[in-house]
ROKE-987520 format. One record per residue (C-alpha): residue number from 1; residue in three letters; x negated, y, z. Coordinates in pm, whole numbers. Layout:
# residues N
{nr=NUM rest=ALA xx=X yy=Y zz=Z}
...
***
This chain:
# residues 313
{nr=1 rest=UNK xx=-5140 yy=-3644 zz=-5714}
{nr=2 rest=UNK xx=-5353 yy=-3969 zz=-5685}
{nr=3 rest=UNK xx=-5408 yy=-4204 zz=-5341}
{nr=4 rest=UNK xx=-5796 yy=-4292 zz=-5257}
{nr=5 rest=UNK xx=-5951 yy=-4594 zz=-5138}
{nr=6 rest=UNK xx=-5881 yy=-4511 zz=-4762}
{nr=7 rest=UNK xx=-5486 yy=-4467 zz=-4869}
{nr=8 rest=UNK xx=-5502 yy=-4063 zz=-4830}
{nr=9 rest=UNK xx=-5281 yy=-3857 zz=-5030}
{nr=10 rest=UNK xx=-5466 yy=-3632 zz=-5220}
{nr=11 rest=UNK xx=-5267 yy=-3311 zz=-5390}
{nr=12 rest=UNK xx=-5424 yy=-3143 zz=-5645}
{nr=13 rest=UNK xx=-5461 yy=-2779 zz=-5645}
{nr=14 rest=UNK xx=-5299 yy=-2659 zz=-5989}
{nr=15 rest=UNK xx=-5029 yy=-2678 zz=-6238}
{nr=16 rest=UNK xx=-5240 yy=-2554 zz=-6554}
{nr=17 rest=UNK xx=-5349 yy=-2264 zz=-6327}
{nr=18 rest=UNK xx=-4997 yy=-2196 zz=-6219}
{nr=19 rest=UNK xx=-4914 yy=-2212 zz=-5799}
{nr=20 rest=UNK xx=-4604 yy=-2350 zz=-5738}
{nr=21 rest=UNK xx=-4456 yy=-2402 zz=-5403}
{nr=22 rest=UNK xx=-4318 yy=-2689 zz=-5174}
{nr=23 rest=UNK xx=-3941 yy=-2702 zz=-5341}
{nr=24 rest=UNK xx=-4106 yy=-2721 zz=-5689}
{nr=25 rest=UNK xx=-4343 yy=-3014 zz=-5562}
{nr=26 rest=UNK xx=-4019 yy=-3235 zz=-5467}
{nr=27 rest=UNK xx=-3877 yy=-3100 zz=-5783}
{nr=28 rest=UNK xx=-4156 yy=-3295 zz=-5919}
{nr=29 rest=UNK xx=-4170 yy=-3603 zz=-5791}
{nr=30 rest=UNK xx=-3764 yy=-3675 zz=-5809}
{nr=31 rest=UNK xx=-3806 yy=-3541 zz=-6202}
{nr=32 rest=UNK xx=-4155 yy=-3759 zz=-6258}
{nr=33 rest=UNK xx=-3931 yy=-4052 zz=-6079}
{nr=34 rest=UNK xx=-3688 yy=-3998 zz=-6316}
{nr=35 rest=UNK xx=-3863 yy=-3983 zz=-6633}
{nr=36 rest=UNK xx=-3817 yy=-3600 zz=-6694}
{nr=37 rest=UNK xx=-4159 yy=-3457 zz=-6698}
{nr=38 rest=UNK xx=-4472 yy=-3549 zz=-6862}
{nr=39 rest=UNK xx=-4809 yy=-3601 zz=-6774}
{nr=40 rest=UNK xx=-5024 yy=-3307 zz=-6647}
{nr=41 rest=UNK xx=-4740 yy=-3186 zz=-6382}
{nr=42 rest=UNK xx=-4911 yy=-3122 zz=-6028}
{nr=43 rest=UNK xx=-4855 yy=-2947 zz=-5765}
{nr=44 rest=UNK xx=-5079 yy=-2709 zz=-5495}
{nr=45 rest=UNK xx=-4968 yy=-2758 zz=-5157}
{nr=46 rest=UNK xx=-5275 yy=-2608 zz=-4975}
{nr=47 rest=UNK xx=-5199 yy=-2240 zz=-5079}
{nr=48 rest=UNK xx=-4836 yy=-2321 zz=-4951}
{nr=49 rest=UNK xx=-4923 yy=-2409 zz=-4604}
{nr=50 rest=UNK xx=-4921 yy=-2774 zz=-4493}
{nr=51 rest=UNK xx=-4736 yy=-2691 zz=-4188}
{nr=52 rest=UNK xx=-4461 yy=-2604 zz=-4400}
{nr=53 rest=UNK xx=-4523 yy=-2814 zz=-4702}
{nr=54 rest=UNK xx=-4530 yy=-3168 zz=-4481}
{nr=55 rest=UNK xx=-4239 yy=-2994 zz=-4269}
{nr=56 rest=UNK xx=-3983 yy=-3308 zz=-4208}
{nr=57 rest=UNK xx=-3666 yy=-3310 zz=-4289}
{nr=58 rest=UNK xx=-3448 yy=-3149 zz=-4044}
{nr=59 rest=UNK xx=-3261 yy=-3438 zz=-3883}
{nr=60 rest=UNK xx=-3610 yy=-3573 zz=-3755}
{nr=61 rest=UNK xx=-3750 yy=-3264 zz=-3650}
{nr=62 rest=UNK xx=-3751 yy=-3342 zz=-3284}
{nr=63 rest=UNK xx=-3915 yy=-3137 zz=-2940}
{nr=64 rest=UNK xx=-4250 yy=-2959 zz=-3014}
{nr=65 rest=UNK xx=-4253 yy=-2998 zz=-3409}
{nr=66 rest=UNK xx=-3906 yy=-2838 zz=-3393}
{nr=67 rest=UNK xx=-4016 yy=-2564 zz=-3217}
{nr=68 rest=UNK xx=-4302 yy=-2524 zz=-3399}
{nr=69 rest=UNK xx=-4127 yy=-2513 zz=-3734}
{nr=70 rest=UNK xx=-3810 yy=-2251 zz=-3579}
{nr=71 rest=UNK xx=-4134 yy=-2035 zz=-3448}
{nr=72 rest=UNK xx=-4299 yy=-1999 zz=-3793}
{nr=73 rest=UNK xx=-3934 yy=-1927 zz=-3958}
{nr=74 rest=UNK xx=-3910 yy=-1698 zz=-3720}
{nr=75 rest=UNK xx=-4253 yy=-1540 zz=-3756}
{nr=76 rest=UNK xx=-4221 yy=-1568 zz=-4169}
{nr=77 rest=UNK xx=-3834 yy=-1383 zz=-4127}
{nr=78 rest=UNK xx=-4037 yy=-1099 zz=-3961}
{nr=79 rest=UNK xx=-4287 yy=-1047 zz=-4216}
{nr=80 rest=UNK xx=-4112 yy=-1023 zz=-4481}
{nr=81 rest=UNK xx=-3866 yy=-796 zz=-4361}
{nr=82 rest=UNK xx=-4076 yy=-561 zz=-4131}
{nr=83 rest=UNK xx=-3868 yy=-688 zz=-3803}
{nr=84 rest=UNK xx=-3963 yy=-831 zz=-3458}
{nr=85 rest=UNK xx=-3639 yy=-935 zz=-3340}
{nr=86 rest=UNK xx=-3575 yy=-1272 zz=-3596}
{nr=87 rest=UNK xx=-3410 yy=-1563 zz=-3407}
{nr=88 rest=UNK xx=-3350 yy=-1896 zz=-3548}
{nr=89 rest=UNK xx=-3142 yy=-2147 zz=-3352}
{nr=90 rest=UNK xx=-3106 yy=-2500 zz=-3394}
{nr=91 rest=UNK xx=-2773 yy=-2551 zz=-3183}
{nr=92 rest=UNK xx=-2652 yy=-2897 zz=-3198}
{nr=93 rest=UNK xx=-2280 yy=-2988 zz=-3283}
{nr=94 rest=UNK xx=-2065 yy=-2910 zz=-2991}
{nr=95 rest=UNK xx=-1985 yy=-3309 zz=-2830}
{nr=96 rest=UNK xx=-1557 yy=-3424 zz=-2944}
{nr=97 rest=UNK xx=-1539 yy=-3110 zz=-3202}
{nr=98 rest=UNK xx=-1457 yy=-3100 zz=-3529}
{nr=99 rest=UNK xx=-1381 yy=-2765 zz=-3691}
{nr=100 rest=UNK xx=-1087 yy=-2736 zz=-3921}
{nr=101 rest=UNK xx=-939 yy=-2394 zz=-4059}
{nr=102 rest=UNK xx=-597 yy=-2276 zz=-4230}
{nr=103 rest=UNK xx=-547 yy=-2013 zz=-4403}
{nr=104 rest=UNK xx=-176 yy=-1827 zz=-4423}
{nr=105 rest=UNK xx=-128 yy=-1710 zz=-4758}
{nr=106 rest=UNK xx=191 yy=-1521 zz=-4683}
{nr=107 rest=UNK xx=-11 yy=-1272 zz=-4468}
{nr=108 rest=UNK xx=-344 yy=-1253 zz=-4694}
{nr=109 rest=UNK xx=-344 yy=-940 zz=-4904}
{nr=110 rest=UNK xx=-630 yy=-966 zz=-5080}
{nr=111 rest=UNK xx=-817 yy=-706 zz=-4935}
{nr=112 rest=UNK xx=-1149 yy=-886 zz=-4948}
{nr=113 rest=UNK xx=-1271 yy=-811 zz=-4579}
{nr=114 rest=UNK xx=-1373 yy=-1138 zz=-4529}
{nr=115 rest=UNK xx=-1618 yy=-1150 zz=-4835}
{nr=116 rest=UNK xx=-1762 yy=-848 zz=-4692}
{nr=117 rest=UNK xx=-1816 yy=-957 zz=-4335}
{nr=118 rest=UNK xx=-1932 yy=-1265 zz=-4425}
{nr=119 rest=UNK xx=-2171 yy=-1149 zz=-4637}
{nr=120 rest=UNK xx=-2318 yy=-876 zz=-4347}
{nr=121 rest=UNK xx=-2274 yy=-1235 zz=-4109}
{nr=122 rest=UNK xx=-2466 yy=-1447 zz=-4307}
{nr=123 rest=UNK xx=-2750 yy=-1266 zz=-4502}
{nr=124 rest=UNK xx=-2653 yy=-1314 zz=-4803}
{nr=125 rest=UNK xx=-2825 yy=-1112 zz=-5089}
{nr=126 rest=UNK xx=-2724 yy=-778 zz=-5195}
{nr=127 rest=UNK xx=-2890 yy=-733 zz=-5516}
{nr=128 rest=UNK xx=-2796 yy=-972 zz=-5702}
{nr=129 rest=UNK xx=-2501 yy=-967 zz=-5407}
{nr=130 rest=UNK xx=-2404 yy=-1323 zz=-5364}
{nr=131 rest=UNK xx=-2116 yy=-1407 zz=-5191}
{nr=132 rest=UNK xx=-1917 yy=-1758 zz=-5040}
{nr=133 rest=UNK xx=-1568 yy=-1624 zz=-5047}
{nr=134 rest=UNK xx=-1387 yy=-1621 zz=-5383}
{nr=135 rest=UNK xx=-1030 yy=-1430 zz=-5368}
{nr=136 rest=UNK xx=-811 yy=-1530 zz=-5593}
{nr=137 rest=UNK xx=-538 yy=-1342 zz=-5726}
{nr=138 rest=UNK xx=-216 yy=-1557 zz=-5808}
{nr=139 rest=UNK xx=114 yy=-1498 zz=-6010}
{nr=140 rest=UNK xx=403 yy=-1540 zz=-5722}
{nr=141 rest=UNK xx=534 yy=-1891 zz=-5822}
{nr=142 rest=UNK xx=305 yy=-2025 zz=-5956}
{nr=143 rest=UNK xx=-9 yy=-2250 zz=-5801}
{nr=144 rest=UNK xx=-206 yy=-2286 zz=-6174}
{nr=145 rest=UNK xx=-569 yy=-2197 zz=-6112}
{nr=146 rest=UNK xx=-580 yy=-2106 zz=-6472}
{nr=147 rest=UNK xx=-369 yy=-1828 zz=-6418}
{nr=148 rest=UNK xx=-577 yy=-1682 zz=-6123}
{nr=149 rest=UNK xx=-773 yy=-1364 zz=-6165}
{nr=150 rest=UNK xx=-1117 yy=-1389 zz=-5937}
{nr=151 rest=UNK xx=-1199 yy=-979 zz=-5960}
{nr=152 rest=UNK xx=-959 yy=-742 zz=-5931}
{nr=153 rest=UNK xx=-968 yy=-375 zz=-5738}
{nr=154 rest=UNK xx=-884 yy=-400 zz=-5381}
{nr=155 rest=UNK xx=-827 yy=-87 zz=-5377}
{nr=156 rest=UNK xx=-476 yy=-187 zz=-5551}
{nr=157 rest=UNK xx=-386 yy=-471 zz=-5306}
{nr=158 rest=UNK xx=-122 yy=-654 zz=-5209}
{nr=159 rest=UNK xx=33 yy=-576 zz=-5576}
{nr=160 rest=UNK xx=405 yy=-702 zz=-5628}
{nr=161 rest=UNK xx=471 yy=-971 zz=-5758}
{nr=162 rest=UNK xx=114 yy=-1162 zz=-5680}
{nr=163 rest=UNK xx=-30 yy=-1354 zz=-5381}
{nr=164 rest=UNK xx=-349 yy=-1389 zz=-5292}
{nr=165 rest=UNK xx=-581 yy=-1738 zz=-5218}
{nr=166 rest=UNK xx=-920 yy=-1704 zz=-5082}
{nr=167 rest=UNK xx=-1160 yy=-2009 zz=-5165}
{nr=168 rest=UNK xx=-1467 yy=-2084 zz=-4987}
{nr=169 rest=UNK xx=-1648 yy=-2454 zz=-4878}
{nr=170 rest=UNK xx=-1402 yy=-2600 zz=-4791}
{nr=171 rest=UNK xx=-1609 yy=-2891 zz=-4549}
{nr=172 rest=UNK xx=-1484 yy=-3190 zz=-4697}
{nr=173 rest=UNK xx=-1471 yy=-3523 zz=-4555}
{nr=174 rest=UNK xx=-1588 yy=-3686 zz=-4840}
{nr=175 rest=UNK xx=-1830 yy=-3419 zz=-5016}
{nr=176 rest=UNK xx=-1895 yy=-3510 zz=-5371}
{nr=177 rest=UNK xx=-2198 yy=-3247 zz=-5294}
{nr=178 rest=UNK xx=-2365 yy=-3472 zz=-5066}
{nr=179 rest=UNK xx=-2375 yy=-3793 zz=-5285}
{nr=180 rest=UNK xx=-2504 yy=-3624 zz=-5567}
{nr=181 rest=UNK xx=-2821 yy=-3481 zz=-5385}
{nr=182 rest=UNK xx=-3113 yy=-3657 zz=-5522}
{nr=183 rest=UNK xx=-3378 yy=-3530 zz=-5182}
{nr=184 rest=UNK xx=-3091 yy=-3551 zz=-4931}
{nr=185 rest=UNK xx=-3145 yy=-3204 zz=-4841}
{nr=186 rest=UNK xx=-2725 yy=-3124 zz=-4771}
{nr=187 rest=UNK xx=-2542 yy=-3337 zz=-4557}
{nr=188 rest=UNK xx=-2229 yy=-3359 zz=-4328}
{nr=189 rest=UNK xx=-2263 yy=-3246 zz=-3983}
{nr=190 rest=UNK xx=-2066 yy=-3453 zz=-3643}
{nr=191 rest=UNK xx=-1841 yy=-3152 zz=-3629}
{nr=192 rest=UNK xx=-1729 yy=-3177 zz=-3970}
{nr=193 rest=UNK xx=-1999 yy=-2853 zz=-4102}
{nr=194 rest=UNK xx=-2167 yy=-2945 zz=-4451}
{nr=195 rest=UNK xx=-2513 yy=-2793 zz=-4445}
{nr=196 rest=UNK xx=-2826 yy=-2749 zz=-4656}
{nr=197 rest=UNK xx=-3199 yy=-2790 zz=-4502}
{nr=198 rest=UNK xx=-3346 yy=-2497 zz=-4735}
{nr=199 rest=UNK xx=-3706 yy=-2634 zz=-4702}
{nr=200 rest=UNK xx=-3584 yy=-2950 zz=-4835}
{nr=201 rest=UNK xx=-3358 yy=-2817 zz=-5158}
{nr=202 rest=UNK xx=-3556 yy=-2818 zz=-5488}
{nr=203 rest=UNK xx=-3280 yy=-2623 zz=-5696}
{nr=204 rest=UNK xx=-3197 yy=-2880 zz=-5917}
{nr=205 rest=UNK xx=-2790 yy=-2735 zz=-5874}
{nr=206 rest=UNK xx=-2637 yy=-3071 zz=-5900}
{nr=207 rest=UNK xx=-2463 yy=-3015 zz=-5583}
{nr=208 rest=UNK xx=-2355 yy=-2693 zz=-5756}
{nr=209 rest=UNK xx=-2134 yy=-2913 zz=-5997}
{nr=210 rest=UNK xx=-2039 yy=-3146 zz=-5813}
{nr=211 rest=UNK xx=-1817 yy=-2849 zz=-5609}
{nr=212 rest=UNK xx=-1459 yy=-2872 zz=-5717}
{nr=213 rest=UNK xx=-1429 yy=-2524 zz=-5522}
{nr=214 rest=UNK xx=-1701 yy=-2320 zz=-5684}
{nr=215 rest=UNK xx=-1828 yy=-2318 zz=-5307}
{nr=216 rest=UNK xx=-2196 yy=-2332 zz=-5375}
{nr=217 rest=UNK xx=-2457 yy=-2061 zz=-5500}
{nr=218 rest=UNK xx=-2805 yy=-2079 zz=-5626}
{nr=219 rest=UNK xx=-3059 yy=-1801 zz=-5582}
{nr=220 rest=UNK xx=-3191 yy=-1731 zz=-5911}
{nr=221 rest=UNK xx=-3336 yy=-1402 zz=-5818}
{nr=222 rest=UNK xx=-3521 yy=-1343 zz=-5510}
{nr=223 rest=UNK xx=-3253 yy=-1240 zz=-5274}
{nr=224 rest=UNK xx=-3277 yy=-874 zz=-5150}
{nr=225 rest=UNK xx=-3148 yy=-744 zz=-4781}
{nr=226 rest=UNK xx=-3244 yy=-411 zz=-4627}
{nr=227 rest=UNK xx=-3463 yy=-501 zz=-4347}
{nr=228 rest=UNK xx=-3215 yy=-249 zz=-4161}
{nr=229 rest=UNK xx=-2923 yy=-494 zz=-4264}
{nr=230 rest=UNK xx=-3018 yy=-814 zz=-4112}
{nr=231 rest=UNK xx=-2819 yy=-989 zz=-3918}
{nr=232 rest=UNK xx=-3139 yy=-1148 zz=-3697}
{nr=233 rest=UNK xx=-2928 yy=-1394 zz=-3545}
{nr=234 rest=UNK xx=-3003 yy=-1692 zz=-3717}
{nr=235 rest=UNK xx=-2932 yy=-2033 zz=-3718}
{nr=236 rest=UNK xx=-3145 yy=-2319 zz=-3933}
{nr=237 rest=UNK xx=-2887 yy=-2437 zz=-4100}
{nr=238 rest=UNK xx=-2673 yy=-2213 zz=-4160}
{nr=239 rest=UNK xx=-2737 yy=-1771 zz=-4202}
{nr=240 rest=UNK xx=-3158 yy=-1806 zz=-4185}
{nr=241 rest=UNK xx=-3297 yy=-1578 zz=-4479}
{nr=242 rest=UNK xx=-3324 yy=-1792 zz=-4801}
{nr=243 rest=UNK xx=-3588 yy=-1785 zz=-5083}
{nr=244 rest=UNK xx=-3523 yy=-1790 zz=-5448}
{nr=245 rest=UNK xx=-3455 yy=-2090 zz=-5581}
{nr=246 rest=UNK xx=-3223 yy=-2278 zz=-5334}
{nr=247 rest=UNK xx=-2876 yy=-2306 zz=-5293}
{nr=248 rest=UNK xx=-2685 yy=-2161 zz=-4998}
{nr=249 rest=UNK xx=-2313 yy=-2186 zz=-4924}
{nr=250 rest=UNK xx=-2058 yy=-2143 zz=-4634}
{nr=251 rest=UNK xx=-2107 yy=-2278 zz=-4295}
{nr=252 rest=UNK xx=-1813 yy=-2152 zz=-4100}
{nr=253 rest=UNK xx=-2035 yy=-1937 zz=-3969}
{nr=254 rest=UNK xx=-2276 yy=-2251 zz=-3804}
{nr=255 rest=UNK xx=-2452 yy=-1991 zz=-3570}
{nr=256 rest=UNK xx=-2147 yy=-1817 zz=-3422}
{nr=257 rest=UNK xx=-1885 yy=-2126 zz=-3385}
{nr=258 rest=UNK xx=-2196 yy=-2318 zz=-3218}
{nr=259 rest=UNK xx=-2193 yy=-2109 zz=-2930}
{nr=260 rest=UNK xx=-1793 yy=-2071 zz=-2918}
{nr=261 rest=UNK xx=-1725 yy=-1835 zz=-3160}
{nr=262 rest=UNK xx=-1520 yy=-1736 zz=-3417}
{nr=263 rest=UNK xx=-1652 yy=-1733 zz=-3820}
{nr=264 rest=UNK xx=-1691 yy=-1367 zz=-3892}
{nr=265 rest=UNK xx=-1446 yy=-1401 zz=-4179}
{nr=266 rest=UNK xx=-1190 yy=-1529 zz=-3944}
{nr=267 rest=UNK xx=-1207 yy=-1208 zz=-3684}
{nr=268 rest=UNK xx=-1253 yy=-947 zz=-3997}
{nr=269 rest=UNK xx=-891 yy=-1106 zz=-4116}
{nr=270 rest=UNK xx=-645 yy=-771 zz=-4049}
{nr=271 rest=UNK xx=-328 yy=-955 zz=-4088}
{nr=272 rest=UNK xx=-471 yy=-1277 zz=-3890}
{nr=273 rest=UNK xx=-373 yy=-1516 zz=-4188}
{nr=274 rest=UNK xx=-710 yy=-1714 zz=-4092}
{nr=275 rest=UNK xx=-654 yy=-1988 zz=-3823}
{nr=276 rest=UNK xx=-974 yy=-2148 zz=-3740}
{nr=277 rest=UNK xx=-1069 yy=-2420 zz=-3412}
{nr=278 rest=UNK xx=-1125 yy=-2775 zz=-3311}
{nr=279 rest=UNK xx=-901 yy=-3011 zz=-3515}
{nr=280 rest=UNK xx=-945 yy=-3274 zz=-3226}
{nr=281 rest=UNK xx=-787 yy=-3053 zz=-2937}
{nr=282 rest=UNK xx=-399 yy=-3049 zz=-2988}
{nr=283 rest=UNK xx=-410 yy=-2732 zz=-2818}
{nr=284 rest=UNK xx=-592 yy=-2515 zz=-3078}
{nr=285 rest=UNK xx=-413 yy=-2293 zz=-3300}
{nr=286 rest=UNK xx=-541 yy=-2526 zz=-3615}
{nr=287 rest=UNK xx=-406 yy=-2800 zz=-3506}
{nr=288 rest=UNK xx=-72 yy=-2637 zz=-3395}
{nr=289 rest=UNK xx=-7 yy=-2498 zz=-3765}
{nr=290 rest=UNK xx=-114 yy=-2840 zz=-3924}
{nr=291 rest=UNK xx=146 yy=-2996 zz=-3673}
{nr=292 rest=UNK xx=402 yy=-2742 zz=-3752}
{nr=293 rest=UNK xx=375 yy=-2591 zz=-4076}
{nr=294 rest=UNK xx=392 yy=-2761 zz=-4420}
{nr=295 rest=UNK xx=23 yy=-2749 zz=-4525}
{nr=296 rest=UNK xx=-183 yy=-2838 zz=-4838}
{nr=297 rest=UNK xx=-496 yy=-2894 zz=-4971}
{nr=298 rest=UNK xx=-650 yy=-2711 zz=-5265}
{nr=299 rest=UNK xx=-721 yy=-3009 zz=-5555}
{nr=300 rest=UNK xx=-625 yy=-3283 zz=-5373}
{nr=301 rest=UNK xx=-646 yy=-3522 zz=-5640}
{nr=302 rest=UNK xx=-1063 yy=-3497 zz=-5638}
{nr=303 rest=UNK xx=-995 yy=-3703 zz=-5286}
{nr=304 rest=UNK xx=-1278 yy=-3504 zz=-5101}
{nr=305 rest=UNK xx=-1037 yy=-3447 zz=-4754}
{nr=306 rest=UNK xx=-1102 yy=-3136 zz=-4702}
{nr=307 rest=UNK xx=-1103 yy=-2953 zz=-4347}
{nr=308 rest=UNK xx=-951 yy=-2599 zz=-4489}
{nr=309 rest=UNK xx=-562 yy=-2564 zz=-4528}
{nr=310 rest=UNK xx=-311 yy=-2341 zz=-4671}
{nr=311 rest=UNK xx=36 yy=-2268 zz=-4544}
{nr=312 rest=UNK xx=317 yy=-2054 zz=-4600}
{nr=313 rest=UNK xx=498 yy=-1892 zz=-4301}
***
């Protein structure tokens, strides 16, 4: 990449032959910034698409160049999976909201309907199948992670003697994901949502462990949905198909609670141990069991304030 006389940017068209694409290019500079790769590393944006490789970050996208850039998701979504009915939203955060949820681990049984539905919800791979939820199976009196046994049969559940703790984002206050972004590409939302621009992520997965709750997941394979299994109601930020390379993670469902819904894992719930609503109203149901119930916070002591609960009836 060099600058001529007139101040122009000017991208070269190869890396030793090899195309590489927009996430890869930012990749580049924050690792050439830092000292990590050597001369010789260039990228080729033209075979990209400038449209999409001088896309802006999504907080300044603003009138026609966001509707440009939700038009050619839209139109890419289609392609790729043979469809014509792709939407992608940009719905702001709902004005005085701020979503919390608690979860009732009395009533969970560990059937794992909530992974499922929220991977049909969001559009999450299915080969490699990645999913946000992680359901924990516990030893009854104890709370020791290291005891916990993340795959089991469901087939088998509830089992005596065992309880059952589903983990996903969690939505933190203070997100140890979002300081250790190097391209600012995840960030915390008004209403209390952490979300990912996917145009902006370059993979580098040190959100990933930053995560005290093993919330986020990168695609290391190209992810793989059956055009007949897409859910085509998208949102930007949240359930839009993903390329390989980026990390995705739970929104609470961002394009359903946006319009006054409920996350999909919350209505799958058959025992209704998932409480989910507007921690600012002292009215909703959240804010009624954090009022009345004796609540707690999975690893409190990594001070990130999460907005997810557990109780016990």
């Amino acid at each position: 990449m060099s600058v001529d006389r007139s101040g122009e940017i000017r991208i070269p068209k190869t890396v030793d032959s090899v195309p590489v694409d927009r996430r890869k290019f930012l990749g580049f500079l924050v690792a050439t910034t830092a000292g990590m790769l050597g001369p010789g590393a260039v990228d080729e944006a033209e075979a990209f698409g400038f449209d999409k490789f001088f896309q802006k970050h999504f907080t300044e996208l603003k009138g026609k160049k966001l509707e440009e850039a939700l038009r050619r998701i839209e139109k890419e979504a289609d392609q790729k999976f043979d469809r014509t009915d792709i939407t992608v939203a940009a719905d702001p955060p709902i004005p005085g909201v701020r979503y919390g949820y608690a979860l009732n681990l009395t009533r969970c049984i560990g059937c794992r309907r909530c992974v499922k539905a929220c991977v049909k919800e969001n559009n999450q791979s299915r080969d490699p199948e990645i999913e946000y939820i992680r359901v924990l199976k516990m030893p009854q009196g104890t709370n020791d992670l290291d005891q916990s046994e993340h795959y089991y049969e469901p087939e088998t559940v509830p089992e005596e003697g065992f309880y059952y703790m589903p983990v996903q984002c969690h939505q933190c206050s203070n997100p140890p994901c979002v300081r250790v972004c190097p391209v600012e590409a995840t960030w915390r939302e008004p209403d209390g949502i952490v979300v990912i621009d996917y145009n902006w992520c370059i993979g580098c997965r040190y959100c990933e462990a930053a995560c005290p709750y093993w919330a986020r997941r990168f695609n290391f394979a190209e992810p793989k949905i059956p055009s007949d299994e897409i859910n085509p109601v998208t949102h930007y930020l949240g359930n839009r198909p993903r390329p390989k390379g980026v990390m995705e993670k739970c929104t609470f469902c961002i394009q359903r609670v946006r319009k006054g819904l409920m996350p999909a894992c919350h209505d799958a719930c058959p025992t209704g141990a998932r409480k989910f609503g507007n921690l600012a109203d002292p009215e909703s149901e959240v804010r009624q069991v954090l009022e009345t119930k004796r609540v707690f916070v999975l690893k409190e002591e990594a001070g990130t304030h999460p907005n997810f609960y557990y109780f016990f009836d």
